[in-house]
Each structure stands twice: as C-alpha cells, then as structure tokens.
C-alpha positions in Angstrom: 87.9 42.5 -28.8 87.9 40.1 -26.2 85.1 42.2 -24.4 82.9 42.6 -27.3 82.9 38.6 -27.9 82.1 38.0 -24.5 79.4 40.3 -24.3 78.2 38.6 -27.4 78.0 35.5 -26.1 76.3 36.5 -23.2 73.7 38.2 -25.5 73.3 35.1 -26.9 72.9 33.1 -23.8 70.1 35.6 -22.6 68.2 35.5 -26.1 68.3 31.0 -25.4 66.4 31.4 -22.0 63.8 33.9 -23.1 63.3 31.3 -26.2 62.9 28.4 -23.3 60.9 30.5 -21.7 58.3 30.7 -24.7 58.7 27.2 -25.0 58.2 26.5 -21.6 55.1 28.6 -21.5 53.4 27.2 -24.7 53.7 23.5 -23.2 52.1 24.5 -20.1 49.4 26.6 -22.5 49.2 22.9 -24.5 48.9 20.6 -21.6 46.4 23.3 -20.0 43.8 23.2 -23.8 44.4 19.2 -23.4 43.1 19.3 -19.8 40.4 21.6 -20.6 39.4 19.4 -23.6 39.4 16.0 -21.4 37.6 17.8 -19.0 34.7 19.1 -21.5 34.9 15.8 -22.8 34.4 14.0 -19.8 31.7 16.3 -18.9 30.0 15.5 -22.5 30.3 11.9 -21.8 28.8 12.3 -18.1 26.1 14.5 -19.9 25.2 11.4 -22.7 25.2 8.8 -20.2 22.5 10.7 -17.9 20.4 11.4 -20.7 20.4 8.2 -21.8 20.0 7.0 -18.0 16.5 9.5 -18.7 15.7 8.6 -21.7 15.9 4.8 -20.6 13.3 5.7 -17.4 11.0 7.4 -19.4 11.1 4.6 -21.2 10.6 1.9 -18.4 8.0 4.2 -16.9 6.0 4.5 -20.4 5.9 0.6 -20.8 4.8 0.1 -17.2 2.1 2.4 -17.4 0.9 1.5 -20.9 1.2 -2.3 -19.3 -1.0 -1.3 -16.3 -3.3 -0.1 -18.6 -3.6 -2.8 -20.6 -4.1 -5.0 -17.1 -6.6 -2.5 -16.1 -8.8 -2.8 -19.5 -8.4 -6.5 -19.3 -9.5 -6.5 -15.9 -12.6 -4.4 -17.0 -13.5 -6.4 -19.9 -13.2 -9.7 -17.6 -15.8 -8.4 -15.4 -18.1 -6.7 -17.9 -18.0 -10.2 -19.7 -18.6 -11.6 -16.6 -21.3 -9.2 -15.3 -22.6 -9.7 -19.0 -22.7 -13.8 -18.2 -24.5 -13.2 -14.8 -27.3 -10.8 -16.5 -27.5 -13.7 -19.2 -27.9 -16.4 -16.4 -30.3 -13.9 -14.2 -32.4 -13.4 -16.9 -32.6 -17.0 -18.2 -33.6 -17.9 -14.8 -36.0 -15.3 -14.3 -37.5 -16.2 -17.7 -37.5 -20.2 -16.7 -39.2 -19.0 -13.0 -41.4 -17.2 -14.8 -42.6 -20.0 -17.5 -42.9 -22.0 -14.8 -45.3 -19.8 -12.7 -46.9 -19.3 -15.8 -47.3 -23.1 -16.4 -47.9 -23.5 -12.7 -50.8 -20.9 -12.1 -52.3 -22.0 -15.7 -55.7 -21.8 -15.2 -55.7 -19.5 -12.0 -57.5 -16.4 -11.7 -56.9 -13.6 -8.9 -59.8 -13.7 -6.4 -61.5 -10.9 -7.1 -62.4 -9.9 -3.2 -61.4 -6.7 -2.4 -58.4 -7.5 0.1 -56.9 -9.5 -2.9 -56.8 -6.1 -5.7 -53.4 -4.9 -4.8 -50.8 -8.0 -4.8 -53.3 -10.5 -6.5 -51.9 -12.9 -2.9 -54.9 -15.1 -3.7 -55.0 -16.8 -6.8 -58.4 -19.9 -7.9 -59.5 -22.0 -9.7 -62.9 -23.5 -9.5 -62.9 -27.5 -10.5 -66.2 -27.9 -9.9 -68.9 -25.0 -9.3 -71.0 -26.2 -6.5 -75.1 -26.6 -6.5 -76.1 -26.0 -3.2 -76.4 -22.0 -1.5 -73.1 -19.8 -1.0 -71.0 -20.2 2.3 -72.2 -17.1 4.6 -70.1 -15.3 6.5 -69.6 -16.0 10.3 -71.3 -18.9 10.0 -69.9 -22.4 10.6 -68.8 -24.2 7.5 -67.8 -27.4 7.0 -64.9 -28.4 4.8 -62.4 -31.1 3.2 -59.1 -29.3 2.2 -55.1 -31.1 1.1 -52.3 -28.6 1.7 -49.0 -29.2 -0.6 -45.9 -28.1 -0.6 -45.5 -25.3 -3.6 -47.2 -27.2 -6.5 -51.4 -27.9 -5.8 -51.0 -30.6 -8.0 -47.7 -32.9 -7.5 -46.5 -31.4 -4.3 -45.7 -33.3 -1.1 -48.5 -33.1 0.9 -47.9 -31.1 4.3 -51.5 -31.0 5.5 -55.1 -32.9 4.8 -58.4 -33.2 6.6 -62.7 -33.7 5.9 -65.3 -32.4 7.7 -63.2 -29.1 9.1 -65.3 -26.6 10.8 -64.8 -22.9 11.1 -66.8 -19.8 11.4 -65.7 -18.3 7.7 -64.5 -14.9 7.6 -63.8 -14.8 11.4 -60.0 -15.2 11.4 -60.3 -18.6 12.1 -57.8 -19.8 9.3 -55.2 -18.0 7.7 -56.6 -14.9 5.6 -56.2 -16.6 2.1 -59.0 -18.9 2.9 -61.2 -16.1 4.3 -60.9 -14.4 1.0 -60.0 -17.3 -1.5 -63.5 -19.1 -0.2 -65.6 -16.1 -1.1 -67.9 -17.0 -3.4 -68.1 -20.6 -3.2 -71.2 -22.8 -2.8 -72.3 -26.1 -1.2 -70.5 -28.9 -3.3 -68.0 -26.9 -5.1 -64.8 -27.8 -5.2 -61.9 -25.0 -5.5 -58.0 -25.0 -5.7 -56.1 -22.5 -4.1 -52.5 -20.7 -4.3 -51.8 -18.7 -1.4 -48.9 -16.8 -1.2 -46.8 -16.3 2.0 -48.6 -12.8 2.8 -52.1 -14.2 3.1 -50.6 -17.8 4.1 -48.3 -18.6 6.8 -45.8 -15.9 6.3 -42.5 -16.9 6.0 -42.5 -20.8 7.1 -42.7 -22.4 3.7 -46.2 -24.4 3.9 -48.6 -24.6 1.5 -49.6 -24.1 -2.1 
C-alpha cells in the first residue's frame, strides 16, 4: 500500500515538470512572437521614416528645380525686355540719324560722275549756276572754297581760302573735288558733302 502511494506521488511529481516544461516552452515561444513583432515593427518604422526622408528630397529637389526655372525664365524675359529696349533705342536713333541726314542733305543731289554711281560719296548742290565756260580738265582753275566741320551750313569752320589754284582732275585735291567740280562753270557757286572715302579718310574734316 505504502508502495503503490509512493509511486503515485512520484507519478504525480513527473506529470508537474512536463506541465512546467510546456509552460516554460510557451513563454520562451511568447517572448520570441514579441521580439519578432518589435523587430518587424521597428523595421516598419525604419521603413516610414526613409520614405518619408525620400519623399521629403524629392520634394526639396522638385521646388529647387521648379525655382531655378522660374530664375532662369526671369532671367530670359529681363534680357529679351532688355534686348527689346535696346532695338527700340537703336532704332529710334537710327530713325533720328536718319531725319537728320535727311534734313541735312535736303536739297543735295549725288554727282552724277561716274566714280560717284556706286556709294553716291559725293553729294551737290548748285547755289548759283555760273555764266561763264565749264572748268576743263588739267587745266589750272582758280577757286574760293570754306571747309566745315559736318554741317555745310552751321558747322565750325576747319578750312577757308580765295583765289586757290589747282590743275582740276589731276589729283591735286582730294578726289571729292575732282568729281564734285565736274560740271561747274565760271561764276557758279556749289556746296559740297564729301564723305570720308572721297575726303580725307578717316580724320574727321570737312562737310
């Protein structure tokens, strides 16, 4: 009887530690799922935060590029406005130059010599048409002449003399006078406008 209780109780005893043993086994199951979940967790979090960290860079990056290009059209419509303002002024000026070599050569004419077809260097005006014979060529002639400074009427005068001689058409004087006197006759009076080609190149002398 004795026996039988004993091994009783030590069928007992054995049944307890196999149950501790389940238990045992199933905490370190537990705490294992809990570490596995804090770890995908953790990984999740790490995951969010460096898409985020992306997401924030594309972001930066899209506002810095759409910034640069708004500098850069800026930039471009600065200088086209500018580029604009400079054609604007250009052309004003050109138009003013223009009116005023208009108003300035009013009553000029090209010299119709031949030398003078291409460039029209030589441009006359005849004040008063002369009585006597026309000059001749290589032969001496006599005249009075006043040289000015870009305008023939109001410019500063650079140059003035009577009774001049020179053999006309030898090269004696510059070329505009050997073509711009062609034509004329004893007594006639003529203005002249001479540009630099057929004056005295690029010295700036004489109108």
């Amino acid at each position: 009887s004795n026996n039988n209780n004993h091994n009783s109780h030590g069928n007992i005893k054995i049944a307890n530690e196999n149950d501790d043993a389940k238990e045992s086994h199933k905490e370190k199951e537990k705490l294992q799922k809990l570490r596995l979940k804090k770890q995908l967790q953790k990984q999740r979090r790490k995951e969010k935060k460096a898409a985020a960290a992306t997401a924030l860079k594309t972001t930066l990056q899209a506002r810095q590029e759409s910034r640069q290009q708004l500098l850069q059209q800026t930039k471009e419509f600065v200088d086209k406005k500018q580029k604009i303002r400079q054609f604007d002024a250009t052309t004003a000026s050109a138009a003013t130059d223009n009116s005023s070599k208009t108003n300035r050569h009013q009553g000029f004419a090209p010299h119709p010599h031949p030398q003078n077809q291409r460039n029209h260097d030589v441009l006359y005006q005849d004040l008063r048409i002369g009585r006597g014979p026309p000059i001749r060529h290589r032969k001496n002639t006599t005249v009075s002449y006043t040289l000015r400074a870009k305008s023939h009427s109001v410019g500063k005068v650079l140059d003035a003399g009577k009774s001049f001689s020179f053999r006309f058409g030898k090269g004696e004087v510059i070329k505009g006078w050997d073509i711009g006197l062609e034509g004329m006759k004893v007594g006639g009076v003529r203005r002249l406008i001479v540009k630099e080609g057929m004056g005295y190149g690029k010295r700036d002398v004489g109108a």
